[in-house]
C-alpha positions in Angstrom: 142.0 140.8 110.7 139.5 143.7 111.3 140.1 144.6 107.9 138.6 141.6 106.6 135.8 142.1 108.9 134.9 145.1 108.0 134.9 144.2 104.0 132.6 141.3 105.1 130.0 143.5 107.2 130.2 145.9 104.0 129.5 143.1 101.7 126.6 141.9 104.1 125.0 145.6 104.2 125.0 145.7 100.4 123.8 142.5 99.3 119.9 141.7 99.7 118.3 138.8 100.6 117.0 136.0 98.3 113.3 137.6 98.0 115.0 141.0 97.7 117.8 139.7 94.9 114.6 138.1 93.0 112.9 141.2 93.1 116.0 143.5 91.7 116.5 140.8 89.2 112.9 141.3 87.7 113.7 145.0 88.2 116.4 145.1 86.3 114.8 143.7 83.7 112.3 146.6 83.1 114.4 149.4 83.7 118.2 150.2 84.6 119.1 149.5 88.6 121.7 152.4 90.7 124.6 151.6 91.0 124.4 150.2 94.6 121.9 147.9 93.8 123.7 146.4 91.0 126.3 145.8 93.3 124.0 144.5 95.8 123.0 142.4 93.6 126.2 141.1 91.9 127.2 140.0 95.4 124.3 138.2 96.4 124.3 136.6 92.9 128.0 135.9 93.5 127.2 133.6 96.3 124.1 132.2 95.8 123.1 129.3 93.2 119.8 129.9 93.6 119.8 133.2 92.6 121.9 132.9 89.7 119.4 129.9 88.8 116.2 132.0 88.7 118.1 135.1 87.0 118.9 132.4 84.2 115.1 131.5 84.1 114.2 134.8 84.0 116.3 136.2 80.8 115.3 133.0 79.0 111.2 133.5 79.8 111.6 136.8 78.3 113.3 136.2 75.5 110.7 133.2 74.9 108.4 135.2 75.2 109.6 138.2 73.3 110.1 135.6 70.2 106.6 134.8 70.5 105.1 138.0 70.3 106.3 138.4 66.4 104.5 137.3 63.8 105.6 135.4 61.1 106.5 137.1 58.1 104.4 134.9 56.0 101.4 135.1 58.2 98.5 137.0 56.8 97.3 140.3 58.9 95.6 140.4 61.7 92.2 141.2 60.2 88.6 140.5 59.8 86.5 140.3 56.8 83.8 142.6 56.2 81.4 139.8 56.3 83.1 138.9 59.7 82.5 142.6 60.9 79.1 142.5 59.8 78.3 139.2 61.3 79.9 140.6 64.9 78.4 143.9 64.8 74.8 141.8 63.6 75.2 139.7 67.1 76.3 142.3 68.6 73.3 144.7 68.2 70.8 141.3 68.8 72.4 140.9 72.4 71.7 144.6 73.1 
């Protein structure tokens, strides 16, 4: 029985709380978590719906928005004219 117990408490100490678990989950996102904190993580994820829920969200926000970043191939540059330029660096100078 203590055995049990004492995986439990150990399971306790190394999974975080839902503000903490949303944190590491952003986190992780950005740059690789240690070991323990994956862990953490995994077991808090394990157990909570919540969690898992927002983790979901938050791999498919990026990936939106990593898709929207890229132009499309057939799109033109990104670039002005030279009568743009002119025209900005004109107003420009006139507000000065």
């Amino acid at each position: 029985m203590s055995y049990w117990k004492n995986i439990k408490t150990v399971c306790a100490d190394l999974s975080p709380n839902c503000r903490s678990a949303a944190r590491t989950q952003s986190e992780m996102l950005d740059h690789p978590l240690t070991w323990s904190r994956r862990l953490g993580l995994w077991l808090h994820v394990l157990i909570c719906r919540w969690c898992r829920r927002y983790g979901r969200q938050l791999r498919y926000l990026r990936s939106v928005a990593q898709t929207q970043g890229e132009a499309p191939a057939s799109a033109p540059p990104p670039k002005l004219s030279a009568a743009a330029r002119e025209r900005i660096r004109q107003r420009l100078q006139k507000e000065q």
